[in-house]
C-alpha positions in Angstrom: -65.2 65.3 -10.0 -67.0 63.7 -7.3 -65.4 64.0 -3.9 -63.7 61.1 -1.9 -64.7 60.0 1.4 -63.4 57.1 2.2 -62.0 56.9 5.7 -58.8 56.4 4.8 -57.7 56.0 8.2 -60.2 52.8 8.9 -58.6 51.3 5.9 -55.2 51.8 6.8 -55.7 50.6 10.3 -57.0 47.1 8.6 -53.5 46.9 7.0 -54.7 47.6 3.1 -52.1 50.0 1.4 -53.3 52.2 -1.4 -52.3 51.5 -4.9 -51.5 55.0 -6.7 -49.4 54.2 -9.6 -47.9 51.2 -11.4 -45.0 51.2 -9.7 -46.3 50.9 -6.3 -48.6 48.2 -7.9 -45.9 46.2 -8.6 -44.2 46.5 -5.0 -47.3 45.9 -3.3 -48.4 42.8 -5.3 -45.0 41.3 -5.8 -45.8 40.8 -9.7 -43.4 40.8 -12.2 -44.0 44.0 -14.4 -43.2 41.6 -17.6 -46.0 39.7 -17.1 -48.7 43.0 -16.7 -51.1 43.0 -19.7 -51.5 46.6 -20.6 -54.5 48.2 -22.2 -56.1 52.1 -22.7 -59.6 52.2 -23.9 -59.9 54.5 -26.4 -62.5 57.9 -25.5 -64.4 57.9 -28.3 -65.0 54.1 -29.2 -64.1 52.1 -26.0 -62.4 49.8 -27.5 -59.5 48.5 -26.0 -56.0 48.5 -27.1 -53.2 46.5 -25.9 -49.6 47.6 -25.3 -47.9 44.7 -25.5 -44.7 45.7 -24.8 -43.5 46.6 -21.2 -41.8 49.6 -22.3 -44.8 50.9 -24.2 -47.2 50.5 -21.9 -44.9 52.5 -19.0 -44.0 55.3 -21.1 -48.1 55.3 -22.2 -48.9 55.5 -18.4 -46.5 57.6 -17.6 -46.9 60.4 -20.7 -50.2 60.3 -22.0 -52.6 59.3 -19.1 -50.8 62.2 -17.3 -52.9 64.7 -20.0 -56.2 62.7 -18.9 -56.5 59.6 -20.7 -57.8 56.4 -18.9 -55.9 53.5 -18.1 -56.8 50.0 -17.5 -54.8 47.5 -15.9 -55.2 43.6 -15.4 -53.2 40.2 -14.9 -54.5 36.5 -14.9 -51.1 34.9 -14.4 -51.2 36.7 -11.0 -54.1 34.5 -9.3 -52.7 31.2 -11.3 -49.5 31.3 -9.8 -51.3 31.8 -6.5 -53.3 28.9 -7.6 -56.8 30.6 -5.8 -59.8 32.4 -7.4 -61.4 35.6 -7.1 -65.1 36.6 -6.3 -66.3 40.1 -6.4 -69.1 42.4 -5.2 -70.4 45.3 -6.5 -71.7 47.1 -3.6 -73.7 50.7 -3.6 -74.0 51.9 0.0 -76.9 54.6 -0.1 -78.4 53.0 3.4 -75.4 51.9 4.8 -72.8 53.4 7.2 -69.5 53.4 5.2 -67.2 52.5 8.1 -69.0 49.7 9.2 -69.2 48.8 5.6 -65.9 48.6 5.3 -65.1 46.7 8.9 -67.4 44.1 7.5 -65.5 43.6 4.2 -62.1 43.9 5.8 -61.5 40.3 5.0 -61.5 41.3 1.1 -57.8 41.6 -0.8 -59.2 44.3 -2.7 -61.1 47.4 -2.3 -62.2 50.1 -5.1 -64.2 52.5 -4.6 -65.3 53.3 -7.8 -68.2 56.4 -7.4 -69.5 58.0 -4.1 -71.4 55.4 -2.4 -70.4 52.6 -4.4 -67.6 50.0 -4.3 -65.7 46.8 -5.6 -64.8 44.2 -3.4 -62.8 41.4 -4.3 -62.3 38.2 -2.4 -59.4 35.8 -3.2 -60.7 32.0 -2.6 -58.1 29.4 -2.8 -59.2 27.4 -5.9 -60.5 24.5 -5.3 -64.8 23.8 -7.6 -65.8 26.4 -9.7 -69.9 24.7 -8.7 -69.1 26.1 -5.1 -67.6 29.2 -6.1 -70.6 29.9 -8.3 -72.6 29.3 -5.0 -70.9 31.7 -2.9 -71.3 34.5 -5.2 -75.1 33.9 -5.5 -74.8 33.4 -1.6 -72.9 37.1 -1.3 -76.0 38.6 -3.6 -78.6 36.9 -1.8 -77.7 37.7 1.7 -75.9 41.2 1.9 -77.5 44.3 2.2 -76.2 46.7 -0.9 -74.9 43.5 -3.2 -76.5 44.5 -6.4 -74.2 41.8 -8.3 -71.6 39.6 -7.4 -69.9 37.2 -10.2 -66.7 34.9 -10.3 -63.3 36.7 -11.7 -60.7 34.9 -13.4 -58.1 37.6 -13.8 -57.0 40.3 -11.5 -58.5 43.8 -12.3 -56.8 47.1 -11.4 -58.3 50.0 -12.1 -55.7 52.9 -10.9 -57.0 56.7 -9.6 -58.4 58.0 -11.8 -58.7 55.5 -14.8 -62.1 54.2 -16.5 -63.8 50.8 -16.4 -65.0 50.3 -19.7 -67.0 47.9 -18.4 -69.5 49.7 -16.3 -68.3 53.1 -17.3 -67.4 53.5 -13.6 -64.5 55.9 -12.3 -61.8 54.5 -10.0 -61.5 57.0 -7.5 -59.4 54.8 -4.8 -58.2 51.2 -4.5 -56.8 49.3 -1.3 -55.0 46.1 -1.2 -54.4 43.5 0.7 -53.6 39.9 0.2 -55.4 37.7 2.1 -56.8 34.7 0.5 -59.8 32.6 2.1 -61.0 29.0 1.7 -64.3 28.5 1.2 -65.2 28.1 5.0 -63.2 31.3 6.2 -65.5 32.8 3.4 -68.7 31.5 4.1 -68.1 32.1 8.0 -66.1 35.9 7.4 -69.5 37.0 5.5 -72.0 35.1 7.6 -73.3 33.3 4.7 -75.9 30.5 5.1 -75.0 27.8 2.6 -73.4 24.9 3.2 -69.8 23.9 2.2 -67.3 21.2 2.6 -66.3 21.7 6.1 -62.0 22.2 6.8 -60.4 19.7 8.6 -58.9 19.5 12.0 -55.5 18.8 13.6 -55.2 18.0 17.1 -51.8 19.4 18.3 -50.8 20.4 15.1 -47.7 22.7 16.3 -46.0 26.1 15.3 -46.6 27.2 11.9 -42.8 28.7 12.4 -40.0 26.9 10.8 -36.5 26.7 12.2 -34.1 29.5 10.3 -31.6 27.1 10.0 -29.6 29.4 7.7 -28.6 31.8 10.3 -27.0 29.6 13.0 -23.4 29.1 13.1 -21.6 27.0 10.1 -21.5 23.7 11.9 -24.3 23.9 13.8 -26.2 24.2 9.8 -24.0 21.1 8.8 -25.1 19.4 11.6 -28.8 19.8 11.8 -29.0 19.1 8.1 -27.3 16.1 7.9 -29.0 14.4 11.2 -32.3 16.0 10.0 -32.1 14.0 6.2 -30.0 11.3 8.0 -32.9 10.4 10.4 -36.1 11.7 8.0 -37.0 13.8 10.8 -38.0 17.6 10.8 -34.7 19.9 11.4 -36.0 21.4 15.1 -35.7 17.4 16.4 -31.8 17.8 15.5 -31.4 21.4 16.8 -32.8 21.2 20.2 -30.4 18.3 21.7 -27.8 20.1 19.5 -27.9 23.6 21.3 -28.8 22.2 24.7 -25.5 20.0 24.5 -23.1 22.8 23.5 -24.2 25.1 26.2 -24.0 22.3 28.9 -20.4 21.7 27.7 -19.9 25.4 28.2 -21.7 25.2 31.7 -19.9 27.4 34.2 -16.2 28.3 31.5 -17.7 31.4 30.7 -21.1 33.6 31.1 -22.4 36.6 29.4 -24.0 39.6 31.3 -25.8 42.2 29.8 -23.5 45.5 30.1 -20.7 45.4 32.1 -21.9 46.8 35.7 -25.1 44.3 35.4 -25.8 42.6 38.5 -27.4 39.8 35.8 -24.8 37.0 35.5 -26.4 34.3 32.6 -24.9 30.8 32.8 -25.7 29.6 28.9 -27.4 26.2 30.2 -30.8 25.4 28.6 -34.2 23.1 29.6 -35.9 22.1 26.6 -38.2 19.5 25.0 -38.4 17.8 22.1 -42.2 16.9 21.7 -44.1 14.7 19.1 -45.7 11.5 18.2 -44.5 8.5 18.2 -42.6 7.6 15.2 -42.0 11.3 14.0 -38.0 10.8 14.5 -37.1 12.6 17.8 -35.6 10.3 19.5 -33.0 7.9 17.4 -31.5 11.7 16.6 -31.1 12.1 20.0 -29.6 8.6 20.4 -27.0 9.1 17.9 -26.3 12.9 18.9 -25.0 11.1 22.7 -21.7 10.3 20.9 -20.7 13.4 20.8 -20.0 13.2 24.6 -17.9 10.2 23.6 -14.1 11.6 23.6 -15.4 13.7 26.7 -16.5 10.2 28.4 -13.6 8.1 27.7 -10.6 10.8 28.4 -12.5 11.3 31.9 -13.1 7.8 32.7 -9.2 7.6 31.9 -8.2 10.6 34.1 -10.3 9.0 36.8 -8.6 5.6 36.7 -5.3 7.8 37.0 -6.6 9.5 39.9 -7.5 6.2 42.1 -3.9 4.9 41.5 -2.7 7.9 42.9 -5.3 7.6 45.4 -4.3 4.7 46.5 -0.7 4.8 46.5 -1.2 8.4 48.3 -3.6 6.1 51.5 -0.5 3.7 52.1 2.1 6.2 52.2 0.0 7.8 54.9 -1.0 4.3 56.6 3.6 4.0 57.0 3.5 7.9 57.9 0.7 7.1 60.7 3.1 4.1 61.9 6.4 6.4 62.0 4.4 9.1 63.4 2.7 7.2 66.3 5.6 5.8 67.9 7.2 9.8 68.1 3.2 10.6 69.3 3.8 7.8 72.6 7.2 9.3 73.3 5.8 13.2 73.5 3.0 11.7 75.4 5.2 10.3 77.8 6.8 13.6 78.1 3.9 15.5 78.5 3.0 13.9 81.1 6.0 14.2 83.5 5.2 17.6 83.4 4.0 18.9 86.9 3.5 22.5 85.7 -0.6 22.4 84.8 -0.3 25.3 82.7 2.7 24.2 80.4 1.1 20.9 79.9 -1.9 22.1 78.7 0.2 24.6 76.3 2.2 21.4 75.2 -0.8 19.2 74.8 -3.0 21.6 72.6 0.8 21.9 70.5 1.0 18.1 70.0 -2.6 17.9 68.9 -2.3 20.9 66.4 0.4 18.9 65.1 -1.3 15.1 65.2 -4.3 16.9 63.1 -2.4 18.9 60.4 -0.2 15.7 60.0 -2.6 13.4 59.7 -4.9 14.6 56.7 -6.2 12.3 54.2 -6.2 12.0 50.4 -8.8 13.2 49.0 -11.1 10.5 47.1 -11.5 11.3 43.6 -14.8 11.6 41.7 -15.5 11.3 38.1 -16.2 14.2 35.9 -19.5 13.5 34.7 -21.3 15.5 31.9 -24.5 13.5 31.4 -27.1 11.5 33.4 -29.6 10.0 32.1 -31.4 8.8 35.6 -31.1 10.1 39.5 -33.0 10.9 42.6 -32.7 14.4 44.0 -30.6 13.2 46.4 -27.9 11.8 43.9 -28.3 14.5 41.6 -27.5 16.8 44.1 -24.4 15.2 44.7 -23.1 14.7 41.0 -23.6 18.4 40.7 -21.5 19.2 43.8 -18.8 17.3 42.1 -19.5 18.3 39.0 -19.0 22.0 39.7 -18.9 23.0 35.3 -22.8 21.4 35.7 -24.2 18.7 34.3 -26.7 17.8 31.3 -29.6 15.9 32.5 -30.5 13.6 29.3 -33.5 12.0 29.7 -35.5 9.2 26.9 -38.3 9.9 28.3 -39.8 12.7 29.8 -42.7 10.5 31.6 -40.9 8.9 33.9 -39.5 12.3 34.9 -42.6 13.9 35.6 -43.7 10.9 38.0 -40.4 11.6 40.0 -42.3 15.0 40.5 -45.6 13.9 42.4 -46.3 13.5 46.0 -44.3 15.1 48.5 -40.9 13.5 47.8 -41.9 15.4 44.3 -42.9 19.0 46.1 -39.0 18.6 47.4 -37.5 17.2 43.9 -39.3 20.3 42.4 -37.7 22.6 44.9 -34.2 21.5 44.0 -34.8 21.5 40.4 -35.7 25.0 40.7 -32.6 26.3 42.3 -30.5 24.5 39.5 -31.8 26.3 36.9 -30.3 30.0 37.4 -26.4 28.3 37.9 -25.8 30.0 40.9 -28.5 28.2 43.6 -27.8 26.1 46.8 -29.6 23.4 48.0 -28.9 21.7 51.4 -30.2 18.0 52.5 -30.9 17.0 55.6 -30.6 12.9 56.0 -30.8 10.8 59.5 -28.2 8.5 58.8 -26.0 10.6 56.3 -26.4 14.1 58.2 -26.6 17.5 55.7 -25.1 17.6 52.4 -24.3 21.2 50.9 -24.3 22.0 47.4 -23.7 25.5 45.5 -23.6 27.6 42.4 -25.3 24.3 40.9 -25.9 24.6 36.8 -28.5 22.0 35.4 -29.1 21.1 31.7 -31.8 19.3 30.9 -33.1 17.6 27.6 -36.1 15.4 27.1 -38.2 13.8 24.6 -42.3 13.1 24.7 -45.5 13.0 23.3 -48.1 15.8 23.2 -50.3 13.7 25.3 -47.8 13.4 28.0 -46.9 16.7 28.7 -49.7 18.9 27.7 -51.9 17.4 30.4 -49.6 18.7 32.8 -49.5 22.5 31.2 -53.1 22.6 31.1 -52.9 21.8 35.0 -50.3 24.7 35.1 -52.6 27.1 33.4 -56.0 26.4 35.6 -53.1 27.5 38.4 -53.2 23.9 40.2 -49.9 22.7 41.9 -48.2 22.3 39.4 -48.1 26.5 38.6 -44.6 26.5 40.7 -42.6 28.3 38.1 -41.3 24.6 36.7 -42.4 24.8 33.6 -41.9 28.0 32.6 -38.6 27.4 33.1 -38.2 25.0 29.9 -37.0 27.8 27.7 -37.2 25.8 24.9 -40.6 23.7 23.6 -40.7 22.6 20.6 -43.6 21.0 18.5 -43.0 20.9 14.8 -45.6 21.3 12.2 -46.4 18.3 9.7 -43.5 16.0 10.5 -45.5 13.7 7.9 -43.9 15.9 5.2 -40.4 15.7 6.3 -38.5 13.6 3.4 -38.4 10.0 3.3 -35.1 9.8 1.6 -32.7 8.8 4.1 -29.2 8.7 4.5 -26.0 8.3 6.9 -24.0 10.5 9.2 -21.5 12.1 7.8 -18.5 10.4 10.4 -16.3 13.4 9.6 -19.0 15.6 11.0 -19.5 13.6 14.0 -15.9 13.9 14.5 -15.7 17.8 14.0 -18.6 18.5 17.1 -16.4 15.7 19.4 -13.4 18.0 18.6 -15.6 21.0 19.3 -16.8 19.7 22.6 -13.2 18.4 23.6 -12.5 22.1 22.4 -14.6 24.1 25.2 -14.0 21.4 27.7 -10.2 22.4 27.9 -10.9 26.1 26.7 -10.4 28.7 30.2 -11.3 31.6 27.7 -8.6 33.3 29.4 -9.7 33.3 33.3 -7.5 33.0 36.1 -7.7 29.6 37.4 -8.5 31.7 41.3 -11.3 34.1 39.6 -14.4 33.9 41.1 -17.3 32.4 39.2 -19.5 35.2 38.2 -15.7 37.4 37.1 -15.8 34.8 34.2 -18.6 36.5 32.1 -18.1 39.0 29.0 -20.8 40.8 27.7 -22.9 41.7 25.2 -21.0 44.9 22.9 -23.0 48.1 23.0 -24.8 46.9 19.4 -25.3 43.4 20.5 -26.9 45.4 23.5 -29.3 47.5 21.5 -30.5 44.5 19.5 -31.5 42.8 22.8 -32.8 46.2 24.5 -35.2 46.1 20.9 -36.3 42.5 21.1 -36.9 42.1 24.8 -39.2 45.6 24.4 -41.4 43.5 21.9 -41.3 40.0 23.8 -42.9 41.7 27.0 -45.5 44.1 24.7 -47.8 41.7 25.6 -48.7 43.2 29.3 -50.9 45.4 27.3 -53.2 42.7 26.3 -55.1 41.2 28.0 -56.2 38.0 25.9 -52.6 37.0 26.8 -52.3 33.6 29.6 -51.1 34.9 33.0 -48.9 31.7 33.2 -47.6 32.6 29.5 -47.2 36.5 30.7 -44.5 34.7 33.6 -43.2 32.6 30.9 -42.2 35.3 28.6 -40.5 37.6 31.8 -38.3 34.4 32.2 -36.9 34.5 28.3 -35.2 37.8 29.3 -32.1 35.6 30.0 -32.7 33.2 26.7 -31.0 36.2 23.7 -27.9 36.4 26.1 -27.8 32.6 26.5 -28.1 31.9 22.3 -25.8 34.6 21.3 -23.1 33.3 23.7 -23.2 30.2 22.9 -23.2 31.4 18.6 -20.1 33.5 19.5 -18.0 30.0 21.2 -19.1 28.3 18.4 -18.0 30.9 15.8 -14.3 31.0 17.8 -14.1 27.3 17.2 -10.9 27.1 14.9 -11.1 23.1 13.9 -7.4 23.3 12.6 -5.9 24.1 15.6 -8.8 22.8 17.4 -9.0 25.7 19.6 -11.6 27.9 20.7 -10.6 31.7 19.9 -10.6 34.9 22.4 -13.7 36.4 23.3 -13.7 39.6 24.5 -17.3 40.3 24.0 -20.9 39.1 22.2 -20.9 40.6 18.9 -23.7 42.2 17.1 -23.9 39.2 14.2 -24.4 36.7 17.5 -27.1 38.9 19.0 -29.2 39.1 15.9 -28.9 35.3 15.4 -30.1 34.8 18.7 -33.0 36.9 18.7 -34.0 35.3 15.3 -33.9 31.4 17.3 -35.8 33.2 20.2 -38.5 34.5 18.1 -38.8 30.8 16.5 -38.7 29.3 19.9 -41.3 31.6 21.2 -43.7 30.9 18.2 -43.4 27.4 19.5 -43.8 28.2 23.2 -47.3 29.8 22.4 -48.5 26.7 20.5 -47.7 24.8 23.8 -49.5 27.2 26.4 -52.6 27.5 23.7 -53.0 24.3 25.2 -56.3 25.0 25.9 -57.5 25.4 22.5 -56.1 21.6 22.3 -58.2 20.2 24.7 -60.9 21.7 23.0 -59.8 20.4 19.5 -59.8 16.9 21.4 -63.2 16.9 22.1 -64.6 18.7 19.1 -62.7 15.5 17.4 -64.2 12.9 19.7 -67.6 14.4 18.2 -67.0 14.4 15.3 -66.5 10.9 15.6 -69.8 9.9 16.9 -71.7 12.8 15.4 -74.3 10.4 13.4 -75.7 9.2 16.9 -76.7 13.2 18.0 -80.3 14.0 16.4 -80.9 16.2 13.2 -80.9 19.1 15.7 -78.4 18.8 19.0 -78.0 20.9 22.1 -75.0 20.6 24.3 -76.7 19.2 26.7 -77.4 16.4 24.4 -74.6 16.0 23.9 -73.0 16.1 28.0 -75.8 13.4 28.4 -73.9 11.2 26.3 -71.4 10.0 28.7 -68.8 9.5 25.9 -65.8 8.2 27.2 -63.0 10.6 27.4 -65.6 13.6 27.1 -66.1 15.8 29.9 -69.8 16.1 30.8 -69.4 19.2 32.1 -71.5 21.8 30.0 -68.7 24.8 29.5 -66.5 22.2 27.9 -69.0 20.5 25.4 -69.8 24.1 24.5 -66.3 25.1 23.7 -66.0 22.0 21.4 -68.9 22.6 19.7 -67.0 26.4 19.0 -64.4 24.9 17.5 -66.4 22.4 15.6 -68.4 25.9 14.3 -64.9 27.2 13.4 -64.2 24.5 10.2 -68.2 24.5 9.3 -69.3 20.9 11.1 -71.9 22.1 12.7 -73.9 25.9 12.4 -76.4 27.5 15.2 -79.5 26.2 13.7 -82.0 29.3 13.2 -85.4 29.5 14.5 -84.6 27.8 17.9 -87.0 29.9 20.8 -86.2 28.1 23.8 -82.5 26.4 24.1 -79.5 27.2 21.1 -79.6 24.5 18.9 -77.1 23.1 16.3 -77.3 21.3 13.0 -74.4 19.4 11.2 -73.3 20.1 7.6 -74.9 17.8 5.0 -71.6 17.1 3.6 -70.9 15.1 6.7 -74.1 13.1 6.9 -73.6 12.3 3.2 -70.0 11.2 3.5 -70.6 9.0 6.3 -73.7 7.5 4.4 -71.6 6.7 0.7 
């Protein structure tokens, strides 16, 4: 038998698995073994003869082919359920390295090597004209080195060790798999072909391929985001994000969550996030309706602060009669005092009257309403709310543009400042005013939720990235950015708000807003934490090892490197908030004891942070959307740019909204490379030129 030498380890380090037996064919593939066609070929007459039985053909494979018979294995339900084709290429490698052989194929599903310098490769192409299928393969023949025939499959073949294609007559010595199908331009471009296909489309700001795991957040949290999601035809993550950042500023400064218990790390479970799409895509009418929750909250302190004036005013004119009483006893000591002759004694009777003027004549203090929202406010007054708001506050903001203009100049350099020192729960900011003196505030906690567009935020991330003014740490401190993916999918069918569910999150806020979780009313505010229970604690030692794994790369964004250091505190933040709203007993409409962050919470929390982290590196790509901007704007006027184009051609353009600037024209033409619009013409001696795909030029002709 011929020996093997494959390097095994090259393939395994490409992520292929090796398919030994029919059992591990079945794992690897995900097939059902019911549907596996099963056929030996006989030694003498190579005929083929089906087993069509399941059990048959295991107990064949398993007895008989164990004393040296051949089998034969294939399924064409496989690639129909998968709805894509397959191509393969018979390869025979006598003047070519097999390592870089196989690097070059590495974007195959399937690879057999099937004698000692020749292999099988098979591509998976999703399915979409069998005239441009035949193309590629007579592309793969033409143009590869070692193709000596390449022909369009139909059916999935697997040939396992050892087993016989009656076909060719060819032994199987080894086969690798992996699934990885290809359109036709990731096919044409993986194999450096040079035919022409229809080029793939592209999305400007497209978002996060990741989904929200709406199954694994707490009961009513599910209900919630559900029923607002199909209520509002919006995608689930426009429900979820003014959801979570509500509860936690509710929760604000109750209770906090550290680590292990002797951490110096004290987390406050307030969130910054966005909510970002285009217009029309449903973000903000859920966040509208979502304000009602605050409603109860709203109205029982608007009450408690009309209360509070009566008593403050009934409390200033019983101290206006006690200043009256009180003055006329104040003339008589005065008179008194001052028959004294002694100097000493009335100095010591003095100071005693006026120790006893001041500690009788303090004020009432004037009341303040508990606020939990604002929607608007300088620096200045949102310093103040917060210093008398001392659970925090929830900045909820329409609009996130108007915010960022608050944020230029130098009046913004100082807004930024403050909003900087809000974020941690436990900052101080002081104000120095000329006609109002200095203002102190402490252990402030800011929430903040907004909604916008791509185009008005991402400018401002691409200005953090090239490390302009705006790198100050601000936004990498919105933990949560979210852009979902194809909110033109999201279900038209529409529907109303269940009232009773509204209802149950008012009772849940009212809930935590009375809750003390057990504190002592005089216990300082970092003493009001539990933490994380010694499982929960290893689940979020194990994820926050993999979120900062990336300081061995270094493709990975500097500012996104920062950004990531800063969701150390975002696990601890979720699964805290998961826990108080676990405890949440509607019945009684109580929250329950916690003693501690369970393990359940934890690995719910790290789930949300992985989603919210997919998102978060769609959002600081933002580079490659700029780029995607102007390969777009090309594409656009494309049939003005000669048969032949340079970028410089292009740059001399002086399209509006294009930057003439040479680096940027080439990086658009890069992505437009990257779906097939354009291809490095060949034969250029002096400058790289590019030509445009004839599909184009005949679509915009028709």
């Amino acid at each position: 038998m011929m020996k093997k030498v494959t390097n095994i380890s090259t393939l395994k380090r490409m992520g292929f698995k090796g398919i030994k037996d029919l059992y591990e064919l079945i794992e690897i593939t995900e097939m059902n073994s019911a549907e596996l066609i099963y056929c030996a070929p006989d030694g003498s007459t190579r005929n083929v003869r089906q087993k069509l039985r399941v059990a048959e053909g295991l107990k064949w494979l398993k007895d008989e082919n164990n004393e040296g018979r051949k089998a034969f294995v294939k399924n064409n339900k496989w690639l129909e359920r998968r709805r894509v084709i397959g191509i393969q290429g018979s390869f025979n490698l006598d003047n070519i390295e097999e390592i870089q052989f196989l690097r070059k194929v590495s974007n195959a599903s399937v690879i057999k090597k099937v004698g000692l310098t020749k292999y099988s490769v098979i591509w998976f192409v999703f399915h979409e004209d069998e005239e441009q299928h035949e193309k590629l393969t007579n592309a793969l023949k033409a143009e590869n080195e070692g193709c000596k025939r390449a022909n369009v499959i139909t059916y999935f073949p697997i040939q396992l060790s050892g087993s016989k294609n009656w076909d060719r007559g060819e032994l199987a010595y080894e086969q690798w798999y992996k699934y990885q199908p290809l359109t036709l331009v990731e096919f044409v471009l993986k194999n450096n072909l040079n035919v022409w296909v229809p080029p793939a489309e592209l999305n400007l700001y497209e978002g996060s391929s990741e989904a929200l795991p709406i199954d694994v957040l707490p009961k009513l949290m599910q209900e919630t985001v559900k029923n607002f999601s199909k209520a509002y035809c919006c995608p689930p993550e426009f429900a979820f994000v003014p959801l979570v950042t509500m509860i936690g500023s509710v929760i604000g400064h109750k209770i906090h969550v550290k680590p292990r218990k002797n951490s110096d790390l004290v987390i406050a479970p307030n969130f910054w996030a966005i909510s970002i799409g285009d217009s029309g895509a449903g973000k903000f009418p859920v966040h509208l309706r979502m304000r009602e929750f605050f409603g109860p909250l709203n109205d029982k302190a608007s009450m408690d602060y009309d209360d509070a004036n009566k008593r403050y005013g009934a409390q200033q004119k019983i101290e206006k009669i006690r200043e009256r009483i009180s003055s006329q006893h104040i003339k008589q000591r005065i008179i008194a005092i001052d028959k004294i002759l002694d100097p000493i004694e009335k100095r010591k009777m003095e100071e005693l009257l006026a120790s006893e003027v001041t500690e009788n004549s303090r004020q009432p203090q004037k009341p303040s309403l508990v606020r939990f929202t604002t929607n608007k406010a300088t620096y200045a007054d949102l310093q103040r709310t917060l210093g008398e708001n001392h659970n925090g506050i929830l900045m909820d903001l329409e609009e996130l543009k108007a915010f960022i203009h608050q944020l230029r100049g130098s009046k913004g350099f100082e807004y930024r400042s403050f909003l900087l020192e809000c974020n941690s729960g436990f900052g101080q900011h002081d104000i120095d005013r000329l006609n109002t003196g200095t203002t102190y505030a402490s252990n402030m906690l800011l929430s903040i939720f907004a909604t916008t567009k791509p185009s008005d935020v991402y400018p401002h991330i691409r200005n953090t990235l090239k490390g302009s003014e705006e790198n100050d740490g601000l936004w990498q401190r919105f933990n949560i950015l979210v852009h979902p993916k194809n909110t033109d999918t999201v279900s038209s069918a529409s529907g109303e708000v269940e009232v009773s569910l509204i209802s149950k999150v008012q009772s849940l806020f009212c809930s935590i807003n009375q809750c003390d979780f057990g504190f002592q009313p005089n216990l300082g505010l970092k003493e009001r934490s539990v933490c994380l229970s010694e499982q929960a604690l290893g689940v979020y030692k194990q994820w926050y090892r993999e979120i900062t794994s990336f300081k061995s790369k270094k493709d990975v964004n500097d500012v996104y490197q920062n950004y990531l250091l800063k969701y150390k505190t975002l696990v601890p933040k979720l699964a805290l908030l998961f826990e108080v709203v676990e405890s949440f007993d509607d019945a009684n409409q109580v929250i329950g004891p916690i003693k501690s962050v369970s393990e359940t919470s934890a690995k719910k929390a790290v789930r949300i942070a992985k989603f919210l982290e997919s998102h978060a590196r769609h959002v600081f790509d933002v580079r490659t959307n700029v780029d995607t901007a102007n390969a777009i704007l090309i594409l656009k006027r494309i049939d003005r740019l000669p048969p032949k184009f340079s970028a410089r051609d292009i740059a001399q353009k002086n399209w509006s909204g294009l930057n003439t600037n040479t680096d940027e024209v080439n990086r658009a033409i890069m992505v437009l490379e990257s779906v097939l619009v354009v291809r490095k013409a060949t034969n250029c001696r002096q400058k790289p030129l590019w030509e445009v795909n004839p599909y184009i030029t005949e679509a915009g002709s028709q």
